[in-house]
C-alpha positions as CSV (number, residue, x, y, z in Angstrom):
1,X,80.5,129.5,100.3
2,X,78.4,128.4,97.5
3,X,76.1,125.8,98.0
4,X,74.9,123.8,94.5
5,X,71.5,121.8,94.9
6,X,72.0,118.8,92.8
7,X,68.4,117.3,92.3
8,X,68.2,113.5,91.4
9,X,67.6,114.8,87.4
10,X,71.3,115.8,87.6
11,X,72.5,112.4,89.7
12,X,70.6,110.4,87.0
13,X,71.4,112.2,84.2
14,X,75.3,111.6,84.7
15,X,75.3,108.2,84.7
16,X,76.0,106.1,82.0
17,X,72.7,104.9,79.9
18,X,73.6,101.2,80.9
19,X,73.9,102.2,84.4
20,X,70.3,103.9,84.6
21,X,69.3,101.2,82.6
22,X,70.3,98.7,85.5
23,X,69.0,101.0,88.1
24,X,65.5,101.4,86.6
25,X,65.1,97.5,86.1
26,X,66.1,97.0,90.0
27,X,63.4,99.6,90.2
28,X,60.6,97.9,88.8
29,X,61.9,94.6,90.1
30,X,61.1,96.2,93.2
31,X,57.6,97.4,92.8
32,X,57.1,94.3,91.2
33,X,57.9,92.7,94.7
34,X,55.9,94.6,96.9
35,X,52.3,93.0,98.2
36,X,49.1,93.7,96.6
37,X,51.0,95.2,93.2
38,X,48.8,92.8,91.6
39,X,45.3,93.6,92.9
40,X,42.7,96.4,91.7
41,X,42.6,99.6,94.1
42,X,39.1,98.0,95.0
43,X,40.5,94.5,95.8
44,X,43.0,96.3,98.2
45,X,40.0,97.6,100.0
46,X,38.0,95.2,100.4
47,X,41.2,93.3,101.8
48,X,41.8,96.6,103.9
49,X,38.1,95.8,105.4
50,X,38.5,92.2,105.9
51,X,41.7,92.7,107.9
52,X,40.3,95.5,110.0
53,X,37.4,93.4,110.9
54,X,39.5,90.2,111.9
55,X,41.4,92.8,113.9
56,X,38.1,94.0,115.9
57,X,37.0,90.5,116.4
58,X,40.3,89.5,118.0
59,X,40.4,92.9,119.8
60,X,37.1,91.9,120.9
61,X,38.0,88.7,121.9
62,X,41.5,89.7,123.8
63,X,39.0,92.2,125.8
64,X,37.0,89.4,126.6
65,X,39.3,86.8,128.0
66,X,41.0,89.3,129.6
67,X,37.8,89.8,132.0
68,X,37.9,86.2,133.0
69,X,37.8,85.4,136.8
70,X,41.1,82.9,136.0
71,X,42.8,85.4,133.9
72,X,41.7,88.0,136.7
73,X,42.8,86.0,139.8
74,X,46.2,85.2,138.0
75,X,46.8,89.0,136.8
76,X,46.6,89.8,140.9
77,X,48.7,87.0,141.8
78,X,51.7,87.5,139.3
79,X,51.5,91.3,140.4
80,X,51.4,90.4,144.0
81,X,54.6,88.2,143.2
82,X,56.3,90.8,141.6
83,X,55.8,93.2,144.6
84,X,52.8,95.2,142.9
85,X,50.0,96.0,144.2
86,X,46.6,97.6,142.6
């Protein structure tokens, strides 16, 4: 049995030009939609920065109210309540 690869070249290139014309604009339509398109590879980093430092602040922060005696106390009471011990 004979197996024929058909690469994406072929798919395209039997379509009808109107056809890949209309799939190419969806295409670009697409790209056009996606976040950040429309920044510089160096605004996109310093975005990429921003985010990863609100991300250890909040980390940070999550860490820390975690460790408080109220959060503590009611962590061993809802697991006591639930049948789970520490």
């Amino acid at each position: 049995m004979e197996v024929k690869n058909a690469t994406s070249f072929d798919w395209y290139h039997s379509l009808p030009t109107s056809d890949l014309n209309a799939h190419f604009k969806k295409c670009n339509q697409t790209l056009d939609e996606l976040p950040g398109t429309d920044l510089t590879h160096a605004q996109q980093q310093a975005l990429l920065h921003q985010y990863q430092d609100q991300l250890k602040r909040k980390s940070a922060l999550i860490a820390k109210y975690q460790n408080l005696p109220v959060l503590q106390q009611r962590y061993t009471d809802d697991a006591e309540d639930n049948g789970m011990h520490e």
